[in-house]
C-alpha positions as CSV (number, residue, x, y, z in Angstrom):
1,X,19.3,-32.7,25.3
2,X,16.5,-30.7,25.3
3,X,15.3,-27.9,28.2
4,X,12.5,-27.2,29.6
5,X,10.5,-23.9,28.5
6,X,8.0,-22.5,30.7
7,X,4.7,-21.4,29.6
8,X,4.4,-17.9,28.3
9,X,0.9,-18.0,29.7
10,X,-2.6,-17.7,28.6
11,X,-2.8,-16.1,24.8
12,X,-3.9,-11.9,25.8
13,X,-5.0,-10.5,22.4
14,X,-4.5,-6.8,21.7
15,X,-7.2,-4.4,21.5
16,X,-8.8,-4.1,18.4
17,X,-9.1,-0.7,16.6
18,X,-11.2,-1.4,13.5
19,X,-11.2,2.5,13.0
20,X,-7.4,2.9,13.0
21,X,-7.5,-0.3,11.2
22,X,-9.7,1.1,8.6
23,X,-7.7,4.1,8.3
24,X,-4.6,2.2,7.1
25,X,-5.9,0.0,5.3
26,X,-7.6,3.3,2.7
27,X,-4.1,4.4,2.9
28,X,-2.8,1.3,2.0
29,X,-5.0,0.9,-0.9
30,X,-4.6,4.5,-2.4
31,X,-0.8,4.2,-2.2
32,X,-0.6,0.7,-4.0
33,X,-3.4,2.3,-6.9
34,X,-0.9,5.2,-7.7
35,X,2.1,2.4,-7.6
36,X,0.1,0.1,-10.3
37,X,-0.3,3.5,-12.5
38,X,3.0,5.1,-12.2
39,X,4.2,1.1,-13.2
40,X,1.5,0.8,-16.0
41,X,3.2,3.9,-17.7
42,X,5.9,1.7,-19.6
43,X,4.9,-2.0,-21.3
44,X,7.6,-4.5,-20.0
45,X,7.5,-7.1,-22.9
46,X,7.7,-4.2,-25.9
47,X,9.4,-1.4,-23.9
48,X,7.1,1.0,-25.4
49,X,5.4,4.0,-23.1
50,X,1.7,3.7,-22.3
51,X,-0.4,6.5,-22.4
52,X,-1.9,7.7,-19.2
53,X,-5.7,8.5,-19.3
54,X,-6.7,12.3,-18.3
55,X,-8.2,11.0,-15.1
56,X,-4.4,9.8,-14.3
57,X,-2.6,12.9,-15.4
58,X,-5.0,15.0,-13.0
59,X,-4.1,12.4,-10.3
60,X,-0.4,12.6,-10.6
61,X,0.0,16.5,-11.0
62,X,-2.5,16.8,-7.7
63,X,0.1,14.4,-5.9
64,X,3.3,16.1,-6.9
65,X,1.6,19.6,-6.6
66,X,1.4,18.7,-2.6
67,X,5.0,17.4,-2.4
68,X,6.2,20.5,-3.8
């Protein structure tokens, strides 16, 4: 038998921060590019390694010169 459930009232949206929002969403982006390159650097059918262009290679030794 089923019960009764109350009303959880009128729907109350948050805030929106389009700025914050924004802000993630860069992030986001830039994270999942350097994902699809590091990914790209081996070609799953053949197995064989695929060159990184120079822009790349600058990329990755900026990133892991700020980790160190």
């Amino acid at each position: 038998m089923a019960t009764y459930m109350p009303s959880p009232g009128l729907f109350k949206g948050a805030d929106a921060d389009p700025e914050a929002t924004l802000e993630l969403f860069t992030d986001y982006l830039e994270k999942m590019e350097k994902v699809f390159m590091v990914s790209r650097g081996y070609n799953p059918v053949t197995g064989h390694k695929v060159d990184w262009t120079s822009e790349e290679k600058r990329s990755e030794e900026r990133r892991v010169g700020k980790e160190c």
